[in-house]
C-alpha positions as CSV (number, residue, x, y, z in Angstrom):
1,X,50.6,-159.2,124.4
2,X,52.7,-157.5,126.4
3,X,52.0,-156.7,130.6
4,X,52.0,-153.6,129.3
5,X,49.5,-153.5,126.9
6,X,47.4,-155.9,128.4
7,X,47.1,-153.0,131.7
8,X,46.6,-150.5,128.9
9,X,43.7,-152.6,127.5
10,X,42.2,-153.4,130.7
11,X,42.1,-149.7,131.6
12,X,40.4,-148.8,128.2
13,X,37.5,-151.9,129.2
14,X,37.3,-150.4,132.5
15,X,36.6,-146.8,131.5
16,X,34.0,-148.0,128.9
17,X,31.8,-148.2,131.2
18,X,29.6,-145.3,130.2
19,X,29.0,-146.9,126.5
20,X,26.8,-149.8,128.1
21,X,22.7,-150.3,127.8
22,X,23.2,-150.7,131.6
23,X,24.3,-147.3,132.5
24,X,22.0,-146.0,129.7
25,X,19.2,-147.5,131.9
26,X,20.8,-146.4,135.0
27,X,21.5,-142.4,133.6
28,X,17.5,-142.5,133.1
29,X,16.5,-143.8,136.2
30,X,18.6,-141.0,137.7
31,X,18.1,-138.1,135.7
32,X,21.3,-137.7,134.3
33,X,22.9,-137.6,130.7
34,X,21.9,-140.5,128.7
35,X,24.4,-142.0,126.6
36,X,23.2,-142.9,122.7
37,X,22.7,-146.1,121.7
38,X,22.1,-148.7,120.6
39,X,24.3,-149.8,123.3
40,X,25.8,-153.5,123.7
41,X,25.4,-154.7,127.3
42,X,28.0,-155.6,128.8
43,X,27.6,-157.2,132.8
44,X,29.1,-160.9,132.2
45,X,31.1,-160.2,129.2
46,X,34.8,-161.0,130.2
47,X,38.4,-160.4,128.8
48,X,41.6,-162.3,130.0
49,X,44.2,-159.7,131.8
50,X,47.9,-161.1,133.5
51,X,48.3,-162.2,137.7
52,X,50.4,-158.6,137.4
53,X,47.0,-157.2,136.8
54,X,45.0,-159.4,139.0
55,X,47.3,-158.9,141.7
56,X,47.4,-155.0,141.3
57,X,43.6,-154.4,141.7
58,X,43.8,-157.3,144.3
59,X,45.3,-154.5,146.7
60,X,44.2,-151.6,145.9
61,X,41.4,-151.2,147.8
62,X,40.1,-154.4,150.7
63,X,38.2,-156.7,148.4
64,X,34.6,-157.9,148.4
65,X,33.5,-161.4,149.1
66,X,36.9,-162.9,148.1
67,X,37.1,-166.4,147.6
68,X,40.3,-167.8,146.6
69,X,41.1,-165.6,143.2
70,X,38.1,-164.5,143.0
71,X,37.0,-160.8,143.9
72,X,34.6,-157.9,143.8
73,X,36.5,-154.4,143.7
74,X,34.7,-152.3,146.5
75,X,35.1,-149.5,144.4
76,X,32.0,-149.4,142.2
77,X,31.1,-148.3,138.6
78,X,27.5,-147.5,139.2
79,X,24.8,-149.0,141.3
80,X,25.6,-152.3,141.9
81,X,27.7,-152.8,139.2
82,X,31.5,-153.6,139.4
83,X,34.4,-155.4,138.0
84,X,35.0,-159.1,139.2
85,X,38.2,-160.5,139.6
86,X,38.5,-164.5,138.8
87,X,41.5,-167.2,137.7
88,X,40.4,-170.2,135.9
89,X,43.2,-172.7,135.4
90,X,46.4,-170.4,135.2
91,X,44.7,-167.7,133.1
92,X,43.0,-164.0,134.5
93,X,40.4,-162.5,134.0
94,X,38.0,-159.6,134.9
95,X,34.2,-158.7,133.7
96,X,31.7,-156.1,134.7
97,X,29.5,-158.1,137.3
98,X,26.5,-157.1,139.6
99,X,26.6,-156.6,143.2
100,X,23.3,-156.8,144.8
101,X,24.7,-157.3,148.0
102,X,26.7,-153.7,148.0
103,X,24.3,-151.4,150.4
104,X,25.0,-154.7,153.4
105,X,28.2,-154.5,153.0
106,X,29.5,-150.5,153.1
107,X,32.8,-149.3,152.5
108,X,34.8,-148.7,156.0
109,X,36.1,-145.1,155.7
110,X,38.0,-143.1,158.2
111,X,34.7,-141.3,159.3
112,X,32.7,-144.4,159.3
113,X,30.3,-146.5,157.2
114,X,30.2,-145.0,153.7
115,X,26.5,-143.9,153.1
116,X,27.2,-142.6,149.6
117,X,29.7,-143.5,146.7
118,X,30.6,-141.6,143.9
119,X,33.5,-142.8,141.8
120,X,34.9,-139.3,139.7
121,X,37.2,-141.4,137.9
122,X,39.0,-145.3,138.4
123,X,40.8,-145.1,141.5
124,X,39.4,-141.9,142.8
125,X,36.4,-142.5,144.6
126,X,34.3,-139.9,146.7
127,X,32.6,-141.2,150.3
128,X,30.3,-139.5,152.6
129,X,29.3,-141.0,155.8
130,X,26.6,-139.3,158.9
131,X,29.3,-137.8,159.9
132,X,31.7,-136.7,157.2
133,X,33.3,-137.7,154.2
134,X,36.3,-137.6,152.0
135,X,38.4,-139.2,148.8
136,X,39.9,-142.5,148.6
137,X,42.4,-142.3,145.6
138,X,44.7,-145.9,144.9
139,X,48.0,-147.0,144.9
140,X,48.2,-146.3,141.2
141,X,46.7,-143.3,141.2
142,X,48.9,-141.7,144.0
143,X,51.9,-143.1,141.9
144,X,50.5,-140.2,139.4
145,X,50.8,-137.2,141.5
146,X,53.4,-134.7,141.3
147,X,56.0,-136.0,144.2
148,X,55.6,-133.0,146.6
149,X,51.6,-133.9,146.6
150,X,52.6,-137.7,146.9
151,X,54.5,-136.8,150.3
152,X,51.5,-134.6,151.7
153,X,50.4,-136.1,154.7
154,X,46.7,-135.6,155.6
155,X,44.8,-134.2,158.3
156,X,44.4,-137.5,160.6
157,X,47.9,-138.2,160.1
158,X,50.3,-140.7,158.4
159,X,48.2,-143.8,156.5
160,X,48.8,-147.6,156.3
161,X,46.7,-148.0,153.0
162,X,46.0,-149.2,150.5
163,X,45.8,-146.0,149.0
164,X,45.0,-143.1,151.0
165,X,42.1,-140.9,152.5
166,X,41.9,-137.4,151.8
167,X,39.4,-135.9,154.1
168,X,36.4,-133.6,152.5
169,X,37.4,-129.8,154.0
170,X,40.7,-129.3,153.1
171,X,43.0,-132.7,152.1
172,X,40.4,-133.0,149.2
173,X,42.3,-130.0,147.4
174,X,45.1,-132.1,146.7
175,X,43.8,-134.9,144.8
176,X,41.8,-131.6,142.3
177,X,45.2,-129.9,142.4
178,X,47.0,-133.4,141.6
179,X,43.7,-134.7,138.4
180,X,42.3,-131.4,137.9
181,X,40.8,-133.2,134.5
182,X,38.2,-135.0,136.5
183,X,37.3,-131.7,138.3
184,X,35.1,-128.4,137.1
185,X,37.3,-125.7,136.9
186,X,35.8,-123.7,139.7
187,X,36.6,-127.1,141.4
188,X,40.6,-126.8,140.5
189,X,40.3,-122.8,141.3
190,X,39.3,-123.2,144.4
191,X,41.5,-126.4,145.3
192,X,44.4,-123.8,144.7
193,X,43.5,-121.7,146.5
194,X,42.7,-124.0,149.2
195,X,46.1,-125.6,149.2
196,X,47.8,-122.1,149.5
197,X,46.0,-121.5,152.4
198,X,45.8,-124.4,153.8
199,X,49.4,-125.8,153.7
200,X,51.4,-123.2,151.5
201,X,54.6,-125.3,151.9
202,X,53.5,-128.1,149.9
203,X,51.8,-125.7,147.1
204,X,55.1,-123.9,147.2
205,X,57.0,-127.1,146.8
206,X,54.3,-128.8,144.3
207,X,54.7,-125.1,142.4
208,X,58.3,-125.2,142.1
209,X,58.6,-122.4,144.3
210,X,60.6,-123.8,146.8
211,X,63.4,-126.9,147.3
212,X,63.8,-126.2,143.5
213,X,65.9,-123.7,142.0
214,X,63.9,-122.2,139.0
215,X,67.2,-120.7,138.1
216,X,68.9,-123.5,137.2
217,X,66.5,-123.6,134.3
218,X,67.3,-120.4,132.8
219,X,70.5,-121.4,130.8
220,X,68.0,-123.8,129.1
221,X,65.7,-121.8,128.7
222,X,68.0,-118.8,126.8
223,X,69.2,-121.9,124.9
224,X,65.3,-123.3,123.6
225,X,64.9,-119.1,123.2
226,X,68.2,-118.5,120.6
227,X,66.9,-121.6,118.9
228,X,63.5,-120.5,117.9
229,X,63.2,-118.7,114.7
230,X,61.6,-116.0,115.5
231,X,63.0,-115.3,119.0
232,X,66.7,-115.4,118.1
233,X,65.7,-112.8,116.0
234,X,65.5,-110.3,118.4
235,X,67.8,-107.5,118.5
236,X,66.5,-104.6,119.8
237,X,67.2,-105.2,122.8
238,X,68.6,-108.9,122.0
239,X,67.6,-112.0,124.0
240,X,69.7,-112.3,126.5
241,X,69.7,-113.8,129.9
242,X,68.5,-109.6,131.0
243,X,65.0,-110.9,129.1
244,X,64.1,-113.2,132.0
245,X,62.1,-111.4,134.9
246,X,61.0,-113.6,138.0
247,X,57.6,-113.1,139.1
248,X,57.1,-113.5,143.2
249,X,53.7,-115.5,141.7
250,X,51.3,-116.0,139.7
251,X,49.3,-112.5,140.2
252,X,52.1,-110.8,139.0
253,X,52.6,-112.9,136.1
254,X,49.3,-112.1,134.9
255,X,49.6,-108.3,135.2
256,X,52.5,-108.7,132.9
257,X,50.2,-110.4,130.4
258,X,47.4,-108.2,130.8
259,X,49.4,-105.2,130.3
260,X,50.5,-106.5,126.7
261,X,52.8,-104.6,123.9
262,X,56.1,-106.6,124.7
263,X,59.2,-107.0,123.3
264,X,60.0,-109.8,121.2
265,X,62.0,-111.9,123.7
266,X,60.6,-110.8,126.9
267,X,60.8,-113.7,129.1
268,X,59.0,-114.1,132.4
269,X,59.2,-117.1,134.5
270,X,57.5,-118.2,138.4
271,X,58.7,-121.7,139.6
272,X,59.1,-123.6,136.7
273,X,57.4,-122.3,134.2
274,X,58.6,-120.2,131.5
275,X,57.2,-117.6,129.2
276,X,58.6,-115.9,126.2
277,X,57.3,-113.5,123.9
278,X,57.5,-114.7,120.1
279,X,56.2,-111.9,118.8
280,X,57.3,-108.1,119.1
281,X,54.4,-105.7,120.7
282,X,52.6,-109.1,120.4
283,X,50.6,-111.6,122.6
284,X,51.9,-115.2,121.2
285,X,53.9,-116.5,124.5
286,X,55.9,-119.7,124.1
287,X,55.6,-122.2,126.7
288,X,58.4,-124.1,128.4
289,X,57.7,-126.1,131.5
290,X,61.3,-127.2,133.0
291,X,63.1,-127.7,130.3
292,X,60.6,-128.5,127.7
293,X,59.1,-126.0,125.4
294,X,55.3,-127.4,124.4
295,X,53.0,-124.6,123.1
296,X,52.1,-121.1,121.9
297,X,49.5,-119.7,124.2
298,X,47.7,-115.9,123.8
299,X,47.6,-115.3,127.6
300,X,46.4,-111.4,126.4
301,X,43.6,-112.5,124.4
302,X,42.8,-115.2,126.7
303,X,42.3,-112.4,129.6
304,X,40.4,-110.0,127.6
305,X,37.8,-112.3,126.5
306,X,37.7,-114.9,129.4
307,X,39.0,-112.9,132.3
308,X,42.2,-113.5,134.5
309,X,40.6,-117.0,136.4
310,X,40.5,-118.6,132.5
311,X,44.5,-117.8,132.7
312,X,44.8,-119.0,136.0
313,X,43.1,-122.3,135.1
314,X,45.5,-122.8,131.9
315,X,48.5,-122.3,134.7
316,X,47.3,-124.7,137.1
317,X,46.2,-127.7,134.6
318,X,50.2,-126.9,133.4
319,X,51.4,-127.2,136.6
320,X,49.2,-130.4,137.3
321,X,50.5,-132.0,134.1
322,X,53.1,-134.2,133.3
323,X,55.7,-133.5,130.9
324,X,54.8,-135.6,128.8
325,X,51.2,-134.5,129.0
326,X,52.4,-131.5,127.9
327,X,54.4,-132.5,125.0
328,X,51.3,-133.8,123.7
329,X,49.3,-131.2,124.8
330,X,47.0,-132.9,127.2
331,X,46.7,-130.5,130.2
C-alpha cells in the first residue's frame, strides 16, 4: 500500500469508533444514542500504519506516557479510551487502547487544566477548564481550512503549537465556519454571524469579499453560462456579461431569490459565488463556486418552505467547502 492509502485507512479505523460494543456500553451508561449491534470489540485489536503516520500523530498534540515509539494520543475517543501508538521491529502500528490513568493526567490548555473533553470530530477537540474553555483543532486539521481562516490569529495572540487554541467566546466561530459538518446548523449560523462581527476582515477575506477580485471570475462564468443548454438559449434579453448583478452580500442575494419570476440567464454573484437562472420565470439556479459550476439549487422553493436561514445555511456550507467537495457535492 501506498502512504497514501495507508493514512486513508488509518483515518477510516479511527473514525470507527462509534461501531464498537465499547461505546455501545459507554452510550448507555451516558444516556445517549446507542449504536446497533451486535458489535465487535475492538480495544487491543491493532492494524500496521507507516513511520509517516506514526510520526504525524506523534506531533499533533504532546503525547501521553511516551516511551520510546510508544504513545497515547491525549486526545481521546471516549472515556478512557484512545489510540496507542507503538513500533515493533521496523514496522507501525496503532490500536484502540484504554487509559485509566486519563483524569491524573489532564490536558494543559491555555486556561488551565482541562476539566472536560469532548472530541466533535478527529483533530478537533473541545476543553473546558474552572475557568474557561476553548477548541484545540491539529496540524492536519488547520491544513483543511480555507487560507484566510488558517491566517486568523486568535484572541491570546500568535501560537507555537502543535495545532492551535481557539478560545470559547469568539475564536471558536472559526473552526464552525471552517467544519461546519461537525456543527448544528444553528451552530454554523451563528459562527457567521459571529465572525462578521467579531473580526469582519477575515469573514470578508474568507468570503471572497475582499483581497479577491470576484470579477475576474465573470468571463468564466459567461463562458460555463453560453455552454449550458438551456442558458445559451436565452435571447430575450440574451446572456450577456449585462446578466451579472453584484450583490453588496448575502441579504441582498436572497431578496433576489425570494422575489422569484427571473429571466432565463439572470445571473447574480457576491464574492465568489455565482448564480444563474436556468430556467425563464423559474427558480432552478445553477451553481458555480470560482470557476466551477457543481449544482442546481431551488433557492425560491427552499425560502418558501424552510425560510431564508435554510438558504443562508446552503450558502455558508458552500462557502466552507472545498472545490472539490463541491464537485462531489459534499457541502
Amino acid at each position: 500500500m501506498t502512504h497514501e492509502e495507508i493514512r486513508k485507512h488509518h483515518f477510516e479505523r479511527l473514525n470507527s469508533y462509534r461501531n464498537s460494543a465499547e461505546y455501545a456500553a459507554y452510550a448507555r451508561k451516558i444516556g445517549d444514542e446507542v449504536p446497533d449491534g451486535p458489535l465487535p470489540a475492538f480495544v487491543g485489536n491493532r492494524w500496521e500504519i507507516d513511520k509517516a503516520v506514526h510520526d504525524e500523530f506523534l506531533n499533533v498534540l504532546p503525547p501521553l506516557d511516551r516511551k520510546g515509539d510508544t504513545f497515547f494520543m491525549s486526545e481521546f475517543c471516549f472515556d478512557d479510551i484512545t489510540t496507542k501508538y507503538s513500533k515493533e521491529g521496523d514496522r507501525y502500528y496503532c490500536e484502540f487502547a484504554r487509559y485509566p490513568e486519563r483524569r491524573k493526567q489532564p490536558v494543559e490548555t491555555p486556561w488551565g487544566p482541562a476539566q472536560h473533553v469532548h472530541v466533535i470530530a478527529p483533530g478537533i477537540v473541545s476543553y473546558s477548564t474552572a475557568s474557561h474553555g476553548g477548541i484545540h483543532l491539529s496540524d492536519a486539521r488547520l491544513a483543511e481550512m480555507p487560507q484566510a481562516l488558517q491566517d486568523f490569529v486568535p484572541f491570546g495572540g500568535p501560537q507555537r503549537g502543535p495545532g492551535r487554541w481557539f478560545e470559547e467566546d469568539c475564536d471558536w466561530s472559526v473552526v464552525a465556519v471552517a467544519f461546519p459538518r461537525f456543527f448544528t446548523e444553528d451552530d454554523v449560523r451563528q459562527a457567521h454571524a459571529t465572525l462578521k462581527g467579531y473580526r469582519p476582515e477575515v469573514y470578508r477575506a474568507f468570503a471572497g469579499l475582499r483581497e479577491e477580485r470576484p470579477n475576474r471570475y465573470l468571463s468564466r462564468w459567461l463562458d460555463i453560462g453560453k455552454k449550458n443548454a438551456w442558458i445559451r438559449e436565452a435571447d430575450d434579453p440574451p446572456f450577456n456579461t449585462r446578466s451579472f448583478h453584484e450583490c453588496k452580500d448575502d441579504a441582498e442575494l436572497l431578496d433576489k431569490f425570494t422575489n422569484g419570476n427571473w429571466c432565463l440567464g439572470q445571473a447574480f454573484h457576491v464574492g465568489d459565488l455565482c448564480f444563474i437562472q436556468q430556467v425563464d420565470g423559474g427558480d432552478e439556479w445553477l451553481t458555480i463556486k470560482q470557476d466551477v459550476p457543481f449544482e442546481s439549487i431551488s433557492f425560491g422553493a427552499i425560502i418558501r418552505r424552510e425560510g431564508r436561514e435554510a438558504a443562508q445555511a446552503i450558502l455558508d456550507r458552500i462557502r466552507s467547502a472545498t472545490i472539490e467537495r463541491c464537485r462531489s457535492l459534499d457541502y
